[in-house]
Structures are given as structure tokens and as C-alpha cells.
C-alpha positions as CSV (number, residue, x, y, z in Angstrom):
1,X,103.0,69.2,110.0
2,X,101.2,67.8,107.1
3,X,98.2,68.9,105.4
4,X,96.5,68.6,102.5
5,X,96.2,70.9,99.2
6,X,92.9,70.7,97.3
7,X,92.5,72.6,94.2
8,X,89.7,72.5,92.2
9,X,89.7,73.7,88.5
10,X,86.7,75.3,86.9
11,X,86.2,77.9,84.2
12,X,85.8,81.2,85.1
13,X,81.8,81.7,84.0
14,X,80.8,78.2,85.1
15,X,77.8,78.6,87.8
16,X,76.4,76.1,90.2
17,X,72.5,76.9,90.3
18,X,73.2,81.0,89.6
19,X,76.2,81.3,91.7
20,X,79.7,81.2,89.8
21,X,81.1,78.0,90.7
22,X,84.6,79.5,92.5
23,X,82.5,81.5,94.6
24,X,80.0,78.3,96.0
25,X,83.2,76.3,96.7
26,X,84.7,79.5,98.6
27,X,81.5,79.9,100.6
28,X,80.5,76.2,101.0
29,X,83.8,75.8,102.4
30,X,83.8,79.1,104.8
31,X,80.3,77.4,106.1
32,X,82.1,74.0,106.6
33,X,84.6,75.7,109.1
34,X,87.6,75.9,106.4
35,X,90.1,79.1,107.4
36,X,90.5,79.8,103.9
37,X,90.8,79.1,100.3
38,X,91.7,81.3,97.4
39,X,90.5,81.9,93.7
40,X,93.4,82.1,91.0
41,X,92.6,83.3,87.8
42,X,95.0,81.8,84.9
43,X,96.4,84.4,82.2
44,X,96.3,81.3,79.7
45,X,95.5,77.9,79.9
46,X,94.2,74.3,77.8
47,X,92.4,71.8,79.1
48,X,91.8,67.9,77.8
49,X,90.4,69.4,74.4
50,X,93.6,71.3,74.0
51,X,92.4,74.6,72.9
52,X,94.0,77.3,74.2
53,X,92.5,80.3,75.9
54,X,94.1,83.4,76.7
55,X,93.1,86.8,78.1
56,X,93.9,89.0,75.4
57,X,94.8,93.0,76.3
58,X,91.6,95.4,75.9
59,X,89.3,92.4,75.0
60,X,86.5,90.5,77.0
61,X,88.3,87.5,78.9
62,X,87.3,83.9,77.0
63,X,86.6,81.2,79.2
64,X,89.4,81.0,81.3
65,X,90.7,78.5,84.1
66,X,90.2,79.3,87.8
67,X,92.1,77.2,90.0
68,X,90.4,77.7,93.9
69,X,92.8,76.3,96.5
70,X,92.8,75.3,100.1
71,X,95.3,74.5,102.3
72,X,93.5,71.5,105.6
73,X,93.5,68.6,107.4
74,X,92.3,65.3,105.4
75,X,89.2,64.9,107.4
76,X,88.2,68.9,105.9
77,X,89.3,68.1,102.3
78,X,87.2,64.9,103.0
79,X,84.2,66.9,103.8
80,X,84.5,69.5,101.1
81,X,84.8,66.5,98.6
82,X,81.7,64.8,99.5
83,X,79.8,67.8,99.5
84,X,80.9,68.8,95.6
85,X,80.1,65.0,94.9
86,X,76.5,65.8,97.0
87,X,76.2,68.3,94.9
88,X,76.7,66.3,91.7
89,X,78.7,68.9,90.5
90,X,81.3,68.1,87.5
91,X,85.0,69.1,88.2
92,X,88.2,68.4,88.0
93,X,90.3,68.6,91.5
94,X,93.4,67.5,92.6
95,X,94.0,66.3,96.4
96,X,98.0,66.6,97.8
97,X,100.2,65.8,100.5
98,X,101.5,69.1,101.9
99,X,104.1,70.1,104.4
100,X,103.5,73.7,106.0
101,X,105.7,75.9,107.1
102,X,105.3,78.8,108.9
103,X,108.0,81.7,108.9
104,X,107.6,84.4,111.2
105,X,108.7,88.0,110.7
106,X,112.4,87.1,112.3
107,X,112.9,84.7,109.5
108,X,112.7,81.9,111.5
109,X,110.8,79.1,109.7
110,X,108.5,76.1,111.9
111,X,106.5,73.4,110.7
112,X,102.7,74.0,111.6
113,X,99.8,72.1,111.7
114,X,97.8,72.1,109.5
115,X,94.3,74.1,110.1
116,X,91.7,73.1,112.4
């Protein structure tokens, strides 16, 4: 079946009110009914400035990308959307077309539907 894939990018320090910003779109979205979503934390990364960041062995991290993804239906990417814009909160995000597929502990691989 087909879903969607929504990934929001944010820096790794950036808050929303005092609340770092990954962790607000993980819990906004847990309160919205979403099954789950999960916070990546880049090893490197540049962004439309093009200054690279890297986290550098035995040194604090710099501001480094996060990417928090989810894995739903349109209408839930719909409503996670228009609660970020509610929220008037500055991001870049990227919404795509997604096929998933399920493969059980036999091997045997299914499409599923996507979350409800």
C-alpha cells in the first residue's frame, strides 16, 4: 500500500517555546494519533549557506542536522503539517510517496497499508 514519508529537518539545539524542536514534533505527533516517527542525528551535514558541520571526536557536537521522520497516511501528514504551520514554526520538510512493505520473520515480504 502507499503511504507517505515526512521528514522534517531541524538543527539539533533549535527549541520551539523551551522544548527542542525534534522532540515537540515527536510528541505533537504521538498526541495526533501518529504510530511513530523517529529522530536521526546527522554525523555531518550543510545546509543552503553551505557551511559544513561535523561532529568532531572528543569535542562538543556544533549545530548539527536532525532529520525526524514518519512513515502515514496523507490525511496524518496533512494534519501534522498544518499544525507546524499553526504553529508558525520555520522548517524545512519534505513530503513523499511511499510504498511499504512488510517482511515477516519467514522472509516473506507483503505490501501493507499504511498506518491508521
Amino acid at each position: 500500500m502507499n503511504a507517505v514519508a515526512l521528514r522534517f529537518y531541524v538543527h539539533q539545539p533549535r527549541k520551539h517555546g523551551r522544548q527542542l524542536l525534534f522532540e515537540w514534533l515527536l510528541e505533537r505527533a504521538k498526541e495526533l494519533g501518529i504510530h511513530g516517527g523517529s529522530a536521526f542525528l546527522a554525523i555531518a551535514g550543510f545546509g543552503r549557506h553551505g557551511v559544513i558541520r561535523e561532529q568532531k571526536f572528543f569535542e562538543l557536537p556544533e549545530v548539527l542536522p536532525v532529520m525526524v521522520e514518519f512513515i502515514v497516511s496523507s490525511e496524518e501528514a496533512d494534519a501534522l503539517l498544518n499544525l507546524v504551520r499553526r504553529e508558525r514554526i520555520h522548517c524545512f520538510c519534505t513530503r513523499t510517496n511511499t510504498e511499504v512493505i512488510l517482511i515477516d520473520d519467514s522472509g516473506v515480504s507483503q505490501e501493507h497499508g499504511a498506518p491508521a
